[in-house]
C-alpha positions, 0 to 999 in steps of 0.5 A: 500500500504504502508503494501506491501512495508514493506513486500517487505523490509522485505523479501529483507532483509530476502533473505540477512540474510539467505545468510549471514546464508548460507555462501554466504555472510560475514557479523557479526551478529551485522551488520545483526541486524542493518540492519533489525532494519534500514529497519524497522525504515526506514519502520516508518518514510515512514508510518508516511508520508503515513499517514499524506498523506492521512489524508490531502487528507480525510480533504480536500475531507471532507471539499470540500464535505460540501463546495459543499453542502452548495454552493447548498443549498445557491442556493436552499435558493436564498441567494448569494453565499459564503453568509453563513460562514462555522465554521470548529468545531475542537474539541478534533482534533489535531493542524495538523488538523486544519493546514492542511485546513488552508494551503487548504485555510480556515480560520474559526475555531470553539472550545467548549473548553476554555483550548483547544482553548487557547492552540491550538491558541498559536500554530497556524497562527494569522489570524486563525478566532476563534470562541468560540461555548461552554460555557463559565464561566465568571471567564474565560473572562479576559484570553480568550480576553487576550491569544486569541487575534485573537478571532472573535466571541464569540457566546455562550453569555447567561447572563448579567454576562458574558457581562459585565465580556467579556466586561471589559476584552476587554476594559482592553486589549485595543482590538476592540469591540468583536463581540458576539452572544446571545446563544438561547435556542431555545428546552426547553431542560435542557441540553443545554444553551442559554437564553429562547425567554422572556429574550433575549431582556434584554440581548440584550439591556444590550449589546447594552447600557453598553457594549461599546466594545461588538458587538452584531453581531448575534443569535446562538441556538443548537436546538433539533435533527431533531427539525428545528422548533428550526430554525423557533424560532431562524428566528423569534427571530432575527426579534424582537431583530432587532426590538428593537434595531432599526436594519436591520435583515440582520445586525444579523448573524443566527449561526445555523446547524450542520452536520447532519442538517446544509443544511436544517438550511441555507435553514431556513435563517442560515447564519453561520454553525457550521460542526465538524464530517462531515469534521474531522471524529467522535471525540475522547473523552479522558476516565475519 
């Protein structure tokens, strides 16, 4: 539509300097100039609110799209509804992104970048709830608790390391326990991160008993596509960590589904799903 307007505009001014040409309207060439360069200026600035325009209406389509399917699949699950959180994966996206669902009403945004979270933190609404879903190198411990102050979870913990790292930076600060996920290679795969099944009850309990301002809120795994055994494994592994630490099972979040799979994975037991392309649109890497 906006493409139709432009050449309405054009040809109306068009319609004039051929006047002015023919000599039935006076007016200087410097006037004629300018009144085409305002015309298409003027053309730009309506685009640009056309195209903002129908990015928010795709966002919120988007996002109300995977609301309504995680809303079924909560009720195939038998789970009660609004039980299993939605993290909005706003990685490479801009800030007007992810502004524009926070004035639609959402809360919760995931990143896998550390500089980029720090960066788009500083410019958007403090009771955004950050989640860190990337891998974090534990030198970044200090400046993540320091200049996200609004970080609710940090769910990719996957060595002792970084524990104690995260925690010394959260006592530092003076800040209320963070509340973390152990990350769980739940697919053997040598590209994704996570500690395996045999070394997830000496990290889990390293957090419980020396890390006073962390709290192990949960489990999260990426899994292998189409793989949702990965579901079953990270399911079974909750249920010995409970064991150990003498807690409820339901006391530990299952941060697990993306957006080709998060409807079967609630279905598995997820209680956090982690959907990025299916709201925000294929991602934009920058070239190196």
């Amino acid at each position: 539509m906006k493409y139709e307007v432009f050449a309405l505009i054009l040809s109306l001014h068009m319609i004039i300097v051929c006047a002015f040409r023919t000599g039935h309207l006076q007016i200087s060439k410097k006037l004629q100039r300018n009144s085409i360069i305002k015309a298409i200026s003027n053309f730009a600035t309506f685009s640009t609110a056309m195209d903002d325009n129908e990015r928010r209406i795709t966002l919120e389509q988007n996002i109300n799209i995977v609301n309504e399917k995680l809303q079924s699949a909560e009720l195939m699950a038998e789970k009660a509804p609004q039980s299993v959180r939605l993290v909005a994966v706003s990685k490479t996206k801009p800030v007007s992104d992810i502004l524009t669902l926070y004035e639609y009403g959402h809360r919760v945004f995931g990143e896998n970048y550390f500089q980029e979270l720090v960066e788009k933190s500083e410019k958007l609404p403090s009771d955004i709830q950050w989640h860190f879903i990337g891998h974090l190198q534990s030198s970044k411990a200090p400046k993540i608790i320091k200049e996200v102050p609004n970080l609710e979870v940090l769910e990719t913990i996957d060595s002792l390391k970084l524990a104690g790292k995260l925690n010394q930076a959260c006592e530092s600060v003076g800040r209320r326990p963070l509340k973390v996920y152990i990350q769980v290679d739940t697919s053997g795969e040598t590209t994704k991160s996570g500690v395996t099944e045999s070394e997830l009850p000496e990290l889990a309990l390293y957090i419980k008993e020396k890390c006073p301002f962390l709290h192990l809120s949960g489990l999260m795994t990426i899994g292998a596509p189409g793989d949702l055994i990965c579901f079953d494994r990270l399911v079974s592994a909750r249920e010995s960590v409970a064991a150990l630490l003498g807690l409820d099972v339901n006391e530990l979040a299952l941060s697990m589904g993306m957006s080709a799979d998060f409807e079967e994975a609630i279905l598995k037991g997820a209680t956090s799903v982690r959907v990025g392309s299916t709201i925000f649109g294929e991602r934009i890497y920058a070239k190196r």
